[in-house]
N, C-alpha and C positions, 0 to 999 in steps of 0.2 A: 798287719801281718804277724806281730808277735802276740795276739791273740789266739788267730787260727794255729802258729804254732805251739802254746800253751794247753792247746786242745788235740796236742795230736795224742792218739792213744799210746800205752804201753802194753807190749803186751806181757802177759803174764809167766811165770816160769814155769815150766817146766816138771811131769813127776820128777824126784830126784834132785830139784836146785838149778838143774841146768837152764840157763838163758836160752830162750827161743831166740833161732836169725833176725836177724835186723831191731834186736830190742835195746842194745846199745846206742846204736843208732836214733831210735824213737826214742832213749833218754836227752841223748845229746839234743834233741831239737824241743820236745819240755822244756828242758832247762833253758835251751837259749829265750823260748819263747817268753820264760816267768823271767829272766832277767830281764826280758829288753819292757816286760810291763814294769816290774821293778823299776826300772832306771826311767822311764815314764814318771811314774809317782812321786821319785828324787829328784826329778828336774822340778817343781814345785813347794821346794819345802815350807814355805809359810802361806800356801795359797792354795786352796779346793776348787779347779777349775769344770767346768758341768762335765764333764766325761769322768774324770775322777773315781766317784762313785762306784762306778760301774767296771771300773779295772780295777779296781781296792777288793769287790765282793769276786770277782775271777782271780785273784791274786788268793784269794782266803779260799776256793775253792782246791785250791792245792795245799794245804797245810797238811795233809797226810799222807803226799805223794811223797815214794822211796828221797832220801839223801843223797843227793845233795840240793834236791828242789826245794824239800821242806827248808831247809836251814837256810836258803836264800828268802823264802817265804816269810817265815820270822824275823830275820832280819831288817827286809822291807819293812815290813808293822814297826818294828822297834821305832824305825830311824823315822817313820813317819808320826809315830806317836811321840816320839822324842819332839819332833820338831812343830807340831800342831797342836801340845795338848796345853799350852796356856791361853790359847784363841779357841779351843774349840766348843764352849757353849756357843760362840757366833758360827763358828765353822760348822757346828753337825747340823744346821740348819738345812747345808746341800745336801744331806742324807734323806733319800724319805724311810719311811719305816722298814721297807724289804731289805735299803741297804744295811738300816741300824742294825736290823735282826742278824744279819748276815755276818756283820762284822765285830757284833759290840763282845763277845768272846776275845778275838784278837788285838781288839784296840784298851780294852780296860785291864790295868796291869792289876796282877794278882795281889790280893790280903790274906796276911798271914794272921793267923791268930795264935796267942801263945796259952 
């Protein structure tokens, strides 16, 4: 269920800025939708179970949907790369490549160069 609600549309604003009716609404239920995948994905911190996959690449799907979704969006990643990224040359083996592609932007933290 908290997929189809991560999939519910938003709709868009308005000439002028103003919110279309019922678009608060269709935030609040995004959002609930990407937390309750979120908190999915937390219930496993050292363990890639087969579904995984596949709500990590819907969860990354949303990374440029309005705030406050994004920023629970990155969050999620963090705490999951936080918590799987000394296992994971074994771990990204449950990846197949559509998810690697999907994800490997949000899972590999950024180099800086000076």
């Amino acid at each position: 269920e908290f997929a189809e609600w991560a999939a519910a549309p938003i709709p868009k604003r308005a000439k002028g800025g103003v919110p279309e009716d019922g678009s608060a609404e269709a935030m609040r239920k995004r959002h609930a939708g990407v937390l309750g995948l979120a908190a999915l994905v937390g219930a496993y911190p050292y363990d890639v179970p087969e579904w995984m996959p596949d709500v990590l690449v819907q969860l990354a799907g949303h990374v440029l949907d309005p705030s406050p979704i994004n920023q629970a969006v990155r969050q999620a990643f963090g705490e999951f790369w936080r918590t799987h990224q000394d296992a994971w040359p074994m771990l990204k083996e449950s990846f197949g490549d559509q998810h690697m592609a999907a994800l490997t932007n949000l899972l590999v933290a950024p180099t800086y160069f000076s």
